[in-house]
C-alpha positions as CSV (number, residue, x, y, z in Angstrom):
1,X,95.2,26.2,-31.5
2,X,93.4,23.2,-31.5
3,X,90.1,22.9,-34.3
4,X,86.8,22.8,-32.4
5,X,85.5,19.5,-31.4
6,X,82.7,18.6,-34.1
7,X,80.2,15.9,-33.9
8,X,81.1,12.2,-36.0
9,X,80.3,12.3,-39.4
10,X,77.7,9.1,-38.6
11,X,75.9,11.6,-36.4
12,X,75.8,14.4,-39.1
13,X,74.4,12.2,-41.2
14,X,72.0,11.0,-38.5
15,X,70.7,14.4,-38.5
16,X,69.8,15.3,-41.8
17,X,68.6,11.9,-42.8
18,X,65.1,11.1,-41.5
19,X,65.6,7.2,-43.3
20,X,68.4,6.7,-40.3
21,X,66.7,7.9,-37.9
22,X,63.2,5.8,-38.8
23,X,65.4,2.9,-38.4
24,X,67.6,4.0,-36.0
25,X,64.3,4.4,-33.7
26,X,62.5,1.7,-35.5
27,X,65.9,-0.5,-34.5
28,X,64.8,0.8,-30.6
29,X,61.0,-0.1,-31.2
30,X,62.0,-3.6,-32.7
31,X,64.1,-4.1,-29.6
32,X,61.3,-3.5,-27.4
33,X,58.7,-5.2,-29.6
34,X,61.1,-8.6,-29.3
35,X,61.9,-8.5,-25.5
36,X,58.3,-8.1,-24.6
37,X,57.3,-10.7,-27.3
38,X,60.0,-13.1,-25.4
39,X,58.2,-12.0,-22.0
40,X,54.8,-12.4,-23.7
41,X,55.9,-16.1,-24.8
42,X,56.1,-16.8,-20.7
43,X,52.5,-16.3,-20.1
44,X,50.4,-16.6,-24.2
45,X,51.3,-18.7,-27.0
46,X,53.3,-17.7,-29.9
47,X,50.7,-16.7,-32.2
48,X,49.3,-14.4,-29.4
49,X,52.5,-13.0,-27.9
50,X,53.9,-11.5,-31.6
51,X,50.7,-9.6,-31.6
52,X,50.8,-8.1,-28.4
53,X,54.2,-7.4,-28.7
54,X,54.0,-5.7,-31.9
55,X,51.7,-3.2,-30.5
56,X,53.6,-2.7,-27.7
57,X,56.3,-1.8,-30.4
58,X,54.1,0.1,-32.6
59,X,53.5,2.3,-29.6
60,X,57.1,3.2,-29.0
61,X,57.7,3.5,-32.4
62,X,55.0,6.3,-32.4
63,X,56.5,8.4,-29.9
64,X,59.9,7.8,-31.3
65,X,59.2,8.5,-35.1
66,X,56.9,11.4,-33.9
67,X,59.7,12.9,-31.6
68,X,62.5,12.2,-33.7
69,X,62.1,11.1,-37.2
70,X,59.3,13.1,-39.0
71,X,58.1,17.0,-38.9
72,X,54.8,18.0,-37.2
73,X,52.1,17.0,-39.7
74,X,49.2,19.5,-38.0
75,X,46.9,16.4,-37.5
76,X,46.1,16.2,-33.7
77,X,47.8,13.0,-31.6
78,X,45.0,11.0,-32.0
79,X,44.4,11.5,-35.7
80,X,47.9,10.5,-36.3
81,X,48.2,7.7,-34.1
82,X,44.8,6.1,-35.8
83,X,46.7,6.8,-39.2
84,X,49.8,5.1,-37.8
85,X,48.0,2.1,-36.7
86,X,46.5,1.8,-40.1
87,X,50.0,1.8,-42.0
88,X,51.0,-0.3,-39.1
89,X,48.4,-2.9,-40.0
90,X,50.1,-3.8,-43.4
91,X,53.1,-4.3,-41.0
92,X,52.1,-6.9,-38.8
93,X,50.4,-8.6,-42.1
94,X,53.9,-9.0,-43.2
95,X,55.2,-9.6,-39.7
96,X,53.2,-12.4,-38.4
97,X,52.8,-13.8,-42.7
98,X,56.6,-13.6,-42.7
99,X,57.5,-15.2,-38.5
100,X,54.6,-17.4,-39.2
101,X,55.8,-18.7,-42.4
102,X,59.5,-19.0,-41.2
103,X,58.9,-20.0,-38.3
104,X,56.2,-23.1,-39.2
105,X,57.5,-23.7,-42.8
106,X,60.3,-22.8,-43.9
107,X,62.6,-23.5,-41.2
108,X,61.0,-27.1,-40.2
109,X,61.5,-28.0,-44.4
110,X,65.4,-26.9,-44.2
111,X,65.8,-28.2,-40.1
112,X,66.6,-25.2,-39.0
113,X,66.0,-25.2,-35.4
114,X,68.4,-23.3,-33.5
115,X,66.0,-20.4,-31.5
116,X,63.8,-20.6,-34.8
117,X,60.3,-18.5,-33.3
118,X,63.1,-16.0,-31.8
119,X,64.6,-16.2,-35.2
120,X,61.8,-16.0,-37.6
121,X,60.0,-13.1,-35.3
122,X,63.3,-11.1,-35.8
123,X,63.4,-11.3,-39.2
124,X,59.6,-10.3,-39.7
125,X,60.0,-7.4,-37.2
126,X,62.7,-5.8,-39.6
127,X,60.5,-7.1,-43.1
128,X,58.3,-3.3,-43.3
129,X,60.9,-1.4,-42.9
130,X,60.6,0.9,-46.6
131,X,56.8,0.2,-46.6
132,X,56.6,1.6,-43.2
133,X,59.2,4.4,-43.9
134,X,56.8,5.1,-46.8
135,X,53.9,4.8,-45.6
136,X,54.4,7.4,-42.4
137,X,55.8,9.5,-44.3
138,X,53.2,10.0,-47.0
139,X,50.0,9.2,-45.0
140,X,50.5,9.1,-41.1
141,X,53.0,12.1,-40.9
142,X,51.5,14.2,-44.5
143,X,51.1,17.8,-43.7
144,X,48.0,19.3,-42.9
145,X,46.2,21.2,-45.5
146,X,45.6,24.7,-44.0
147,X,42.5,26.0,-44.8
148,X,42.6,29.7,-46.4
């Protein structure tokens, strides 16, 4: 007799650990929020582009976090979303403060120039990721208080 196939123990702990899968999904929203930021740079500056790519990645990280990370809070869609955007405003502060600063001062003071926007944007877009964490799970995804 052979034992029963089981899952990996990376996906066990996938499961029951709603940390892996916010970055696991946040990992997938980054992705996103990157290629459409490179896409972006084709057509709007810089400055404009890591804007509108972060919320197109704020959007996917939504519907990802909501599907897959965090329980159902009560709060309809569109309360949650408007409390997500509001956590997700201290996010791009420290995304665009940290590609910004990277990107137009730090890296020009040490010569770093090798893809240094694509580099400095990456390293913002992962910056929040415990503030985030925190943030959506205390305020955007808190439970509901039922009324008695």
């Amino acid at each position: 007799m052979t034992p029963a196939r089981t899952a990996p123990d990376w996906l066990h702990r996938l499961r029951r650990n709603p940390f892996l899968r916010f970055i696991l999904t946040g990992g997938i929203a980054a992705a996103v929020n990157v290629a459409s930021r490179l896409a972006l740079s084709l057509v709007f500056s810089f400055q404009v582009a890591v804007v509108l790519a972060y919320l197109i990645g704020m959007t996917t990280a939504y519907g990802l976090a909501r599907a897959f990370v965090f329980a159902r809070s009560g709060h309809s869609m569109h309360r949650e979303y408007a409390r997500f955007t509001l956590v997700n405003i201290v996010a791009l502060a420290q995304v665009w403060g940290i590609s910004m600063g990277l990107a137009y001062w730090l890296f020009p003071i040490l010569g770093y120039t090798f893809h240094a926007e694509l580099t400095a944007h990456v390293i913002g877009v992962v910056s929040p990721v415990f503030t985030s964490y925190y943030g959506h799970k205390l305020f955007t995804f808190r439970k509901a208080r039922q009324v008695p």
